[in-house]
Backbone as CSV, one residue per row, in Angstrom:
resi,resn,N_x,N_y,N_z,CA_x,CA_y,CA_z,C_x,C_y,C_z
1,UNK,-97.427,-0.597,65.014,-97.124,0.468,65.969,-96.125,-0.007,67.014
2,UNK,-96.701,-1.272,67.112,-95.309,-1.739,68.455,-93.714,-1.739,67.972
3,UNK,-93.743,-2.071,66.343,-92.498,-2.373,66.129,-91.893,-1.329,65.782
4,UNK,-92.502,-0.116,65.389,-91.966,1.460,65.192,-91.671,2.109,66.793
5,UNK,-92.141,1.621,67.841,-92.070,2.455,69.232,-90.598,1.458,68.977
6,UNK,-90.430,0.157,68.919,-89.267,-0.230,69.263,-88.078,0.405,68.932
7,UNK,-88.181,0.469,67.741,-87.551,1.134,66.540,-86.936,2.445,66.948
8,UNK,-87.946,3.345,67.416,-87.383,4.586,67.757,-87.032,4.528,68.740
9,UNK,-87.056,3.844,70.110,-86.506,3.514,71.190,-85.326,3.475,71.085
10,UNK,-84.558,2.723,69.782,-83.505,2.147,69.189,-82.935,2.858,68.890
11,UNK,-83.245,4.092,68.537,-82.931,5.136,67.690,-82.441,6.559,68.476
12,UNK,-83.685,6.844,69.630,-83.142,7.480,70.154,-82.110,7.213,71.459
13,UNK,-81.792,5.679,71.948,-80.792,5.163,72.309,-79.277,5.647,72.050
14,UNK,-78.971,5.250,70.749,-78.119,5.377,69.685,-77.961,6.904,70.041
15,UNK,-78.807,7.634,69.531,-78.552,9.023,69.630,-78.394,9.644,70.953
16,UNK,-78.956,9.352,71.989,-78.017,10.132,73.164,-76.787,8.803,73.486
17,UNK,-76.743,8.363,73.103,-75.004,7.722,73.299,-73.946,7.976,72.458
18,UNK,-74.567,8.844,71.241,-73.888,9.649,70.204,-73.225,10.564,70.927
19,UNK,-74.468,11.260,71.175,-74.114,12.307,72.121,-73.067,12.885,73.148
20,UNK,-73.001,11.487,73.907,-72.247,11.346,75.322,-70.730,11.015,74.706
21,UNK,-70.944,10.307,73.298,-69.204,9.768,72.984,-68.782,11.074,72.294
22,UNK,-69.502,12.038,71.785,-68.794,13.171,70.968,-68.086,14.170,72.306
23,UNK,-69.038,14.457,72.900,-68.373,15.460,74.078,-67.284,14.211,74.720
24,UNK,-67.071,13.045,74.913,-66.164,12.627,75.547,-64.935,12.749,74.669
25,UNK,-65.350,12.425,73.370,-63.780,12.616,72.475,-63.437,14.066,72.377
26,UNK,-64.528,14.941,72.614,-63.796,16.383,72.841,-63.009,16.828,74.090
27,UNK,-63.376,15.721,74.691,-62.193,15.858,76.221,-61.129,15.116,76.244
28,UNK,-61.035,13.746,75.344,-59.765,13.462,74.890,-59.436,14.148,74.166
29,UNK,-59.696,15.319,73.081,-58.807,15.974,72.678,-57.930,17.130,73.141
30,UNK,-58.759,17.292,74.407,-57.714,18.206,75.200,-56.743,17.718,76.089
31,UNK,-57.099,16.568,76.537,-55.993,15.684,77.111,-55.106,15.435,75.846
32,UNK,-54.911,15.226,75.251,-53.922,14.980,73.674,-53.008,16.259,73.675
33,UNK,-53.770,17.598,73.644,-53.324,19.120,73.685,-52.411,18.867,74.947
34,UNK,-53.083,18.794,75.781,-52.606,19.059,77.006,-50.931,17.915,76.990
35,UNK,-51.268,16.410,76.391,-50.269,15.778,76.648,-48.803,15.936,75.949
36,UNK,-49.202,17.095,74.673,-48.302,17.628,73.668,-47.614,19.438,74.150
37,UNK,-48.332,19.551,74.893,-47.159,20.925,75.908,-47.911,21.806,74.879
38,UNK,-49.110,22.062,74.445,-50.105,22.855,73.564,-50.711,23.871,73.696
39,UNK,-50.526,25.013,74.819,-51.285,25.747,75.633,-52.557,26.789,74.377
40,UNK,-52.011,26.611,72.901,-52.968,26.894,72.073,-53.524,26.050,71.504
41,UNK,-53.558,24.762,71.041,-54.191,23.843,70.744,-55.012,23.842,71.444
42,UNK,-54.955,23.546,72.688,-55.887,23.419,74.380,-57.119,24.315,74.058
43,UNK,-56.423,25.514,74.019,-57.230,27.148,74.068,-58.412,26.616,72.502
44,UNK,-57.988,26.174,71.667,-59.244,25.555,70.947,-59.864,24.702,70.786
45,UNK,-59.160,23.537,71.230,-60.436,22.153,71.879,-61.022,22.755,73.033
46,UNK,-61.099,23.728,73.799,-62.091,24.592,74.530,-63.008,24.955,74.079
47,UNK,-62.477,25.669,73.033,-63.575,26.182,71.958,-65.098,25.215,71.549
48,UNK,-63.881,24.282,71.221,-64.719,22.923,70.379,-65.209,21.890,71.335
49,UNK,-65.038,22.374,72.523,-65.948,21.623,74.196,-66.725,22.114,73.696
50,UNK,-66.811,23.633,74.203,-68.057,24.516,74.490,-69.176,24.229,73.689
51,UNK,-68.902,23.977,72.352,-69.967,23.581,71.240,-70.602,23.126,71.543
52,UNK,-69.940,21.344,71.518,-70.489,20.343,71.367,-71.252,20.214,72.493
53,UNK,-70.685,20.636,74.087,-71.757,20.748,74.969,-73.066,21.842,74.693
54,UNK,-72.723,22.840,74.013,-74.262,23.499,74.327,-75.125,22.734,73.675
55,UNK,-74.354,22.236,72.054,-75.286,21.420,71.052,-75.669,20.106,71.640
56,UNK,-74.898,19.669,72.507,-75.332,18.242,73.397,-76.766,18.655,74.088
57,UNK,-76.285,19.622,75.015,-77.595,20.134,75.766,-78.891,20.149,75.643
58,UNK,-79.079,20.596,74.158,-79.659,21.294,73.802,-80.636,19.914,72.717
59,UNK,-79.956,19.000,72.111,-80.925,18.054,71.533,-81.042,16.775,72.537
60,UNK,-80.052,17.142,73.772,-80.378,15.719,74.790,-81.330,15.659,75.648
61,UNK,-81.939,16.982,75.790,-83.177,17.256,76.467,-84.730,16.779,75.780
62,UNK,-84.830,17.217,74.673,-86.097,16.689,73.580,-85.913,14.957,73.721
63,UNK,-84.905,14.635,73.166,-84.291,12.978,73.107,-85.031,12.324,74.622
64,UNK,-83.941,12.875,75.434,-84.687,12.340,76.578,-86.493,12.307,76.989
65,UNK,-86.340,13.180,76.606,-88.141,13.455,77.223,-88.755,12.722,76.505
66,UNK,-88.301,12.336,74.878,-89.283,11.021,74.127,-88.779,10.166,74.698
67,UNK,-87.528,9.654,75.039,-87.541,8.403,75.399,-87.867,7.872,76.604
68,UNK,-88.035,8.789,77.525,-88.696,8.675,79.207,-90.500,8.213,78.693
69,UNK,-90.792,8.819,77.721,-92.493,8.356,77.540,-92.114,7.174,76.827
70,UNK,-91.501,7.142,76.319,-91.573,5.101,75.186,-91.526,4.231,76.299
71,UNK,-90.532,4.632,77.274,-90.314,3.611,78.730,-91.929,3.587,79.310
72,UNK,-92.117,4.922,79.497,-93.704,4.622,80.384,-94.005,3.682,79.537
73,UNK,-94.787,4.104,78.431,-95.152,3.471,77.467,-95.282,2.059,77.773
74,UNK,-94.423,1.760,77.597,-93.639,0.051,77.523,-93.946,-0.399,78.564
75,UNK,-93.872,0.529,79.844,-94.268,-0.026,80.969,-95.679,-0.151,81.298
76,UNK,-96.337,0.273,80.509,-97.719,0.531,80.659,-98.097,-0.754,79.751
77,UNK,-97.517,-1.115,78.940,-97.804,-1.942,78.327,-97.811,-3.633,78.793
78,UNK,-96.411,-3.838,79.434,-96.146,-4.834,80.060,-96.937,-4.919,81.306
79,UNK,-97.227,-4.568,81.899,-98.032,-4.422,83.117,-99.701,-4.675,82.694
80,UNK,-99.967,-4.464,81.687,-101.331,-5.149,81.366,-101.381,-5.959,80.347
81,UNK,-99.734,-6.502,80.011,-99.918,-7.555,79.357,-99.846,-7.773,77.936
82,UNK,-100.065,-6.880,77.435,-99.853,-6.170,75.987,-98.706,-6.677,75.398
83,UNK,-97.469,-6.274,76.301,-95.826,-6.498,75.964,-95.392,-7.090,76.570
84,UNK,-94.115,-7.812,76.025,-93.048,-8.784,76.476,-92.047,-7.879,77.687
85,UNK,-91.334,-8.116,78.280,-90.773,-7.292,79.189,-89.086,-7.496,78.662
86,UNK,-88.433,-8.068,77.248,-87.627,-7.853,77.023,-87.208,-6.476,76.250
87,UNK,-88.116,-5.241,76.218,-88.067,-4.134,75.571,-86.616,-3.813,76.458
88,UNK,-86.593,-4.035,77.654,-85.381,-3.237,78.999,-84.346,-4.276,79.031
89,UNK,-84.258,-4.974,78.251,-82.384,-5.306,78.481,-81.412,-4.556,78.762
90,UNK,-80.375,-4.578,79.240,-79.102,-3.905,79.028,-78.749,-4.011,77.927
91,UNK,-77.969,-2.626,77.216,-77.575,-2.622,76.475,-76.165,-3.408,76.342
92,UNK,-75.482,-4.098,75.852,-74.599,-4.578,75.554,-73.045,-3.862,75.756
93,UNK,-72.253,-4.196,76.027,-70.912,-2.738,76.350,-70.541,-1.680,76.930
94,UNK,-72.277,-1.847,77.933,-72.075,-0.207,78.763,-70.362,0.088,78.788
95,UNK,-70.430,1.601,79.150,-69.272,1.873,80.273,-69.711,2.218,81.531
96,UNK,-68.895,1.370,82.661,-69.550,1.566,83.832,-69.395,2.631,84.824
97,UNK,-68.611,3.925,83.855,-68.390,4.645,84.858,-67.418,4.718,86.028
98,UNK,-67.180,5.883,85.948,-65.981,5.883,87.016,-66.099,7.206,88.099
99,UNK,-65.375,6.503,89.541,-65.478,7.473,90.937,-64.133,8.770,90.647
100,UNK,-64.947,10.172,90.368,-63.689,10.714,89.663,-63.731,11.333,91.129
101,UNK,-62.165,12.037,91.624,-61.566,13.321,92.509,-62.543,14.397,92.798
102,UNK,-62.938,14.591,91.938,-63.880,16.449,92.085,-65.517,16.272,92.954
103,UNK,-65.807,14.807,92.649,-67.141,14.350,93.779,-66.554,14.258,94.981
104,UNK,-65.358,14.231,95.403,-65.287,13.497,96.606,-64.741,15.272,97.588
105,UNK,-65.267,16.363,97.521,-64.798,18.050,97.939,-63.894,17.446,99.239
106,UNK,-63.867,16.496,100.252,-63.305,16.407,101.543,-61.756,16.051,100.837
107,UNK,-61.446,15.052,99.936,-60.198,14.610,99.554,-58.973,15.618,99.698
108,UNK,-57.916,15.214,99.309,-56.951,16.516,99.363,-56.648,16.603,98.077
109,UNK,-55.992,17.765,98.135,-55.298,17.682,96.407,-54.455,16.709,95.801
110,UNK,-54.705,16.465,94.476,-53.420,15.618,93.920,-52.705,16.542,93.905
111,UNK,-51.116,15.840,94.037,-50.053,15.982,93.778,-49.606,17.498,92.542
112,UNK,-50.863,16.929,91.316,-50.809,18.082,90.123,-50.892,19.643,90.713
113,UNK,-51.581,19.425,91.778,-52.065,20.795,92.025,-51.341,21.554,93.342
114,UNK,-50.110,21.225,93.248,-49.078,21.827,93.903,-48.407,22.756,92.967
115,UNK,-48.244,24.083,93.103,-47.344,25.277,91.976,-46.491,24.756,91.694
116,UNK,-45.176,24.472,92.394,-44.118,24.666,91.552,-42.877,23.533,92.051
117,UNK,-42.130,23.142,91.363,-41.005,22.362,91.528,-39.899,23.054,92.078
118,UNK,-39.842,23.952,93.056,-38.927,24.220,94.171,-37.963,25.624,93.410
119,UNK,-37.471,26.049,94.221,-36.619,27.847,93.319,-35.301,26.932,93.161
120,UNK,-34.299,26.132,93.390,-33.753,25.881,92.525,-33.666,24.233,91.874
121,UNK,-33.541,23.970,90.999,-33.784,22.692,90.765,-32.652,22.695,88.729
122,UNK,-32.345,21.804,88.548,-31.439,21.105,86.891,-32.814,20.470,86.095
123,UNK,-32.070,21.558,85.132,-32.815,20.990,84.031,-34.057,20.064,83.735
124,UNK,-33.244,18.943,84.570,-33.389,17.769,84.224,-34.592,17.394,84.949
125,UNK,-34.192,17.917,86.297,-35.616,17.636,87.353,-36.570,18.421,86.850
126,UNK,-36.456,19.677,86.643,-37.420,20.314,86.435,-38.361,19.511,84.864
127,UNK,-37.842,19.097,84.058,-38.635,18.040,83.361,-39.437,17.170,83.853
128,UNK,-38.531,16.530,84.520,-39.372,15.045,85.384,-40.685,15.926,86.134
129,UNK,-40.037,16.925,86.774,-41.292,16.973,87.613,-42.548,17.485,86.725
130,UNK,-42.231,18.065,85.300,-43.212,18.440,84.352,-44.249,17.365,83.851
131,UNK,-43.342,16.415,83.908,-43.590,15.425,82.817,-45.160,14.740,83.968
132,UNK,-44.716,14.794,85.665,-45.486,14.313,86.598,-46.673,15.182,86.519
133,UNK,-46.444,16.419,86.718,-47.909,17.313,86.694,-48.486,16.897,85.423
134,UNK,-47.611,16.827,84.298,-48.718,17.027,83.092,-49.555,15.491,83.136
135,UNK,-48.944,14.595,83.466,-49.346,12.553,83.154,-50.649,12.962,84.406
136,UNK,-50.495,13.618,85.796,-51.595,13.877,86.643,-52.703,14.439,85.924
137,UNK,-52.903,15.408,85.289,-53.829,15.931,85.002,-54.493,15.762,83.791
138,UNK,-53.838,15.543,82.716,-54.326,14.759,81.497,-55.107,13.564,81.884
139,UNK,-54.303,12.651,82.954,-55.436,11.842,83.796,-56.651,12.249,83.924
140,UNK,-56.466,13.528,84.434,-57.711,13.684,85.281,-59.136,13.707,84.275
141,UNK,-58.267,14.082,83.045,-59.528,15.000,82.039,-59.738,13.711,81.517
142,UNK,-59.097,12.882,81.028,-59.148,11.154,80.381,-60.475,10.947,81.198
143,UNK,-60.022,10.862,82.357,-60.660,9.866,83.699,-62.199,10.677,83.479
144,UNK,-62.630,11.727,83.587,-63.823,13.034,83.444,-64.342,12.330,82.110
145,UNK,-63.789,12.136,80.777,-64.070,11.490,79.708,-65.296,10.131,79.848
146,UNK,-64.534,9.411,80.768,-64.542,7.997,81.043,-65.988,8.001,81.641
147,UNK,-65.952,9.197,82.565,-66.698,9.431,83.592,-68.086,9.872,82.574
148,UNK,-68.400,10.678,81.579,-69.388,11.107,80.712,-69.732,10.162,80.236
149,UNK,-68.907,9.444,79.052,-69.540,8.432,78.692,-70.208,7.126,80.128
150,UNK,-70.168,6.719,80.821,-70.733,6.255,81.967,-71.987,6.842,82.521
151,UNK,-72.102,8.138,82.741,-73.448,8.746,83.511,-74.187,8.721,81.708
152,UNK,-73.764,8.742,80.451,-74.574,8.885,79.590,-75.241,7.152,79.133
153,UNK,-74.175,6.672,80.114,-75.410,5.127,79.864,-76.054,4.638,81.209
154,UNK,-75.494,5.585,82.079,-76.450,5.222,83.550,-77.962,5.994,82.745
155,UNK,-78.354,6.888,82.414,-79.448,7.453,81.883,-80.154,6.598,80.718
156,UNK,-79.810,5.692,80.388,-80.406,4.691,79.221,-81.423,3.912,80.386
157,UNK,-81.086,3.602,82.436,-81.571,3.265,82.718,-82.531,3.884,83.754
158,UNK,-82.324,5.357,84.114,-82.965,5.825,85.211,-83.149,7.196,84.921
159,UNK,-84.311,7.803,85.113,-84.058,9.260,85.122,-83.745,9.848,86.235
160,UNK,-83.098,9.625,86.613,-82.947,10.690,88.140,-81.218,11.590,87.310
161,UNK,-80.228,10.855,86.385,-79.516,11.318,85.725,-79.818,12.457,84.765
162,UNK,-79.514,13.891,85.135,-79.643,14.693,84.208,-78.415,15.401,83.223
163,UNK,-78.330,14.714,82.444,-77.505,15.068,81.463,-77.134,15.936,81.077
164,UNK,-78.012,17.332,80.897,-77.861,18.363,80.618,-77.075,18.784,81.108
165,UNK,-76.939,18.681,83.142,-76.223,18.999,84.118,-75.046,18.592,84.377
166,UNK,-74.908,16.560,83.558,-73.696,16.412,83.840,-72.711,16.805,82.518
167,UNK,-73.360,16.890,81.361,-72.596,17.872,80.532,-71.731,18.931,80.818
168,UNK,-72.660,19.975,81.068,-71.963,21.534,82.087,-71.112,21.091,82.792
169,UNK,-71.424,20.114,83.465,-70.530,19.506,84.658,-68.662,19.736,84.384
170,UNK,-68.998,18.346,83.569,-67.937,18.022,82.566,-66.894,19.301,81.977
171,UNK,-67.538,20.212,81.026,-67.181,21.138,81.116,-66.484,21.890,81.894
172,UNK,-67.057,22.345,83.185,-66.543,23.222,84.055,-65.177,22.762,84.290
173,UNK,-65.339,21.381,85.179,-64.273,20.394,85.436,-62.604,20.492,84.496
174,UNK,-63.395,20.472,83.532,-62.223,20.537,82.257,-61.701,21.721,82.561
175,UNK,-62.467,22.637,82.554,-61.852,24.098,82.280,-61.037,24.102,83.487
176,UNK,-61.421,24.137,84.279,-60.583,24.028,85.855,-59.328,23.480,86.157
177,UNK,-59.364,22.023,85.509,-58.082,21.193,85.395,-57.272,22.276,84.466
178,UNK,-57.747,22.730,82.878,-56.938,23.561,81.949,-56.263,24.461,83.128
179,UNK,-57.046,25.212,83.723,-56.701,26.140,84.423,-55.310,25.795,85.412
180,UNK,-55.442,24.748,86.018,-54.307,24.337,86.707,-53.223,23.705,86.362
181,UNK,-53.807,22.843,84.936,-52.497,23.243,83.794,-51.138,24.200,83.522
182,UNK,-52.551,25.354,83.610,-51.889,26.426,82.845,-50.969,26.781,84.427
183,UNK,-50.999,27.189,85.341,-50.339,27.466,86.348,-49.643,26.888,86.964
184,UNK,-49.382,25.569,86.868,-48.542,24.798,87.526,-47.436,24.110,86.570
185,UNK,-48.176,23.938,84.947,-47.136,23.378,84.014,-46.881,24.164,83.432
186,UNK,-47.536,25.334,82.568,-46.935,26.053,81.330,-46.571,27.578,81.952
187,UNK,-46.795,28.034,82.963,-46.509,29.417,83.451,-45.337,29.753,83.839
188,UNK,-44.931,28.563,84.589,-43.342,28.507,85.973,-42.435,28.353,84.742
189,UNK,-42.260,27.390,83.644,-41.077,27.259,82.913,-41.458,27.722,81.212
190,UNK,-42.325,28.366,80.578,-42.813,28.586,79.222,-41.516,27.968,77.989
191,UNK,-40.417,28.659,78.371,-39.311,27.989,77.378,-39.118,26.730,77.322
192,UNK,-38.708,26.320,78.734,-38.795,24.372,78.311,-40.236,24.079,78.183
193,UNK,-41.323,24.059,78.748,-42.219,23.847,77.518,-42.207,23.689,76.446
194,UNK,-42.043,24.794,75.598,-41.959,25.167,74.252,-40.930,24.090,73.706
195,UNK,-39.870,23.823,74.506,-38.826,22.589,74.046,-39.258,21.598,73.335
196,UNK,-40.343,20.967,74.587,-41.279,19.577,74.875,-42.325,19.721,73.954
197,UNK,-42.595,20.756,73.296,-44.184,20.986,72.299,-43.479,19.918,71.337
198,UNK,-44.386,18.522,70.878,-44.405,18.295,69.698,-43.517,16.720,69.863
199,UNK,-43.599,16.188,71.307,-43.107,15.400,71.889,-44.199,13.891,71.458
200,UNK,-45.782,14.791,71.518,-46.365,13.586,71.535,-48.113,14.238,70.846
201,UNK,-47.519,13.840,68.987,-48.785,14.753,67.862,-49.649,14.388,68.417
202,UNK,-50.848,15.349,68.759,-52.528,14.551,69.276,-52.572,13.548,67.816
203,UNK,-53.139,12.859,68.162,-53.915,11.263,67.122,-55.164,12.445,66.500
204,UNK,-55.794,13.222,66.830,-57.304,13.815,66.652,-56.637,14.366,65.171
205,UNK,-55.376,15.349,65.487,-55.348,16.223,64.700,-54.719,15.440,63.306
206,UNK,-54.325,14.267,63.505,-53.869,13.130,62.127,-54.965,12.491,61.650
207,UNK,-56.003,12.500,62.280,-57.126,11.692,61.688,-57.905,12.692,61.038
208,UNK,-58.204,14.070,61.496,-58.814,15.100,61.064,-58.063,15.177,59.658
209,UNK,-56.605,15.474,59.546,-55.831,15.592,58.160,-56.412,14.765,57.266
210,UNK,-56.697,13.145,57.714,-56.886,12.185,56.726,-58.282,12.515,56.282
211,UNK,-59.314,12.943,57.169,-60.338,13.058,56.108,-60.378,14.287,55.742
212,UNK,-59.809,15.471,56.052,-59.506,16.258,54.931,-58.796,16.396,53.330
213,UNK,-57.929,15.387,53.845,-57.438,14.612,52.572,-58.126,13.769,51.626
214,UNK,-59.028,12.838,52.228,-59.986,12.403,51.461,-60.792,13.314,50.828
215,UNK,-61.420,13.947,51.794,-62.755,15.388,51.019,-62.066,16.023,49.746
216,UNK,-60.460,16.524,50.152,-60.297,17.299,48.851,-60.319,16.184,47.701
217,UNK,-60.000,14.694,47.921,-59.775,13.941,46.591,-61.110,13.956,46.013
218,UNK,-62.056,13.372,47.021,-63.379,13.649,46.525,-63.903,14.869,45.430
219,UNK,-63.177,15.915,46.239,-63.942,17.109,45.384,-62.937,17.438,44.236
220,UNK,-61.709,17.379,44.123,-61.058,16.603,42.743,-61.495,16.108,41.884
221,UNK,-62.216,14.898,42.142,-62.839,14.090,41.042,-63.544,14.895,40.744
222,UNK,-64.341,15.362,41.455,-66.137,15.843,40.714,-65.888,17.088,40.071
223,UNK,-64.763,17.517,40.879,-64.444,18.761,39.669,-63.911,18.293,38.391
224,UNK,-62.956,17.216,38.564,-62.433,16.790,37.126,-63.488,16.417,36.199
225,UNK,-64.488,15.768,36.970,-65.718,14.859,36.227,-66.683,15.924,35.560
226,UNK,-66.954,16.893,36.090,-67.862,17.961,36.129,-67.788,19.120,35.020
């Protein structure tokens, strides 16, 4: 029995840190959108946030609540002696998390969140200054990324972290930055935009190809075989 509580301890570890890295790569994929001048790409790694957070939500709550009793558990155990007290190591590689902009409400705005690059301005500036809003705010959503995976391994050690909440969180955040995206980079100039689309392929959407490429070879064979 002791070595199966370990076991699943192990297990459901693994699985809310599953958890925390899927919704984070769904926020690098909108930073990717976002870093490729994508205002529809974007509009569906939104999509494919929204999911993965409700589906996060929604099995990180059960997860948690077994693994908050294995801890009692364990603690109940060590305390009368039963157990060794190396069940609570650190896990190996945390991420430690990061102090993002949107906790701190007194700060001022970045730079990103100024409208517009002035009524007249060349070509040329008006790029540069694109190129500045967009590197600001793709930051921001990276940095929000960085920031999930971190509160999803601060919760491996404390419950006072509720996940559920910083999920939504996450979310909102994103949408908000999209939002100021959309008004400060893709609204004021849409044509040069459209120039810049395709400047820089998301990595998500080349790796997605490759195992679609694999699946169909797969199902090739078995049809050939079959």
């Amino acid at each position: 029995m002791h070595f199966d509580a370990r076991l699943r301890l192990r297990e459901l570890t693994q699985a809310i840190y599953d958890i925390g890295d899927e919704i984070a790569a769904h926020l690098d994929n909108v930073a990717e959108a976002m870093t490729d001048w994508d205002p529809e790409l974007v509009d569906d790694c939104l999509v494919e946030l929204a999911e993965v957070v409700a589906e996060g939500r929604r099995e990180v709550r059960p997860g948690l609540a077994e693994l908050n009793g294995l801890r009692q558990a364990f603690v109940s155990g060590v305390r009368s002696g039963s157990l060794s007290n190396d069940w609570s190591a650190p896990v190996p590689g945390r991420h430690p998390g990061r102090t993002l902009s949107f906790r701190h409400p007194g700060a001022p705005a970045p730079a990103a969140d100024r409208d517009d690059v002035g009524p007249v301005a060349t070509t040329a500036a008006v790029r540069l200054r694109l190129r500045e809003l967009n590197t600001g705010l793709t930051a921001r959503v990276t940095e929000l990324s960085g920031w999930v995976v971190g509160r999803t391994g601060d919760a491996m050690d404390t419950q006072s972290v509720l996940l559920p909440q910083v999920y939504s969180r996450a979310e909102a955040e994103c949408r908000s930055i999209v939002d100021t995206w959309r008004r400060t980079v893709i609204a004021p100039h849409p044509a040069l935009v459209r120039e810049m689309r395709g400047e820089a392929p998301p990595r998500f959407l080349a790796e997605r190809a490759r195992v679609d490429a694999v699946v169909a070879r797969v199902l090739r064979k078995r049809a050939a075989a079959g």
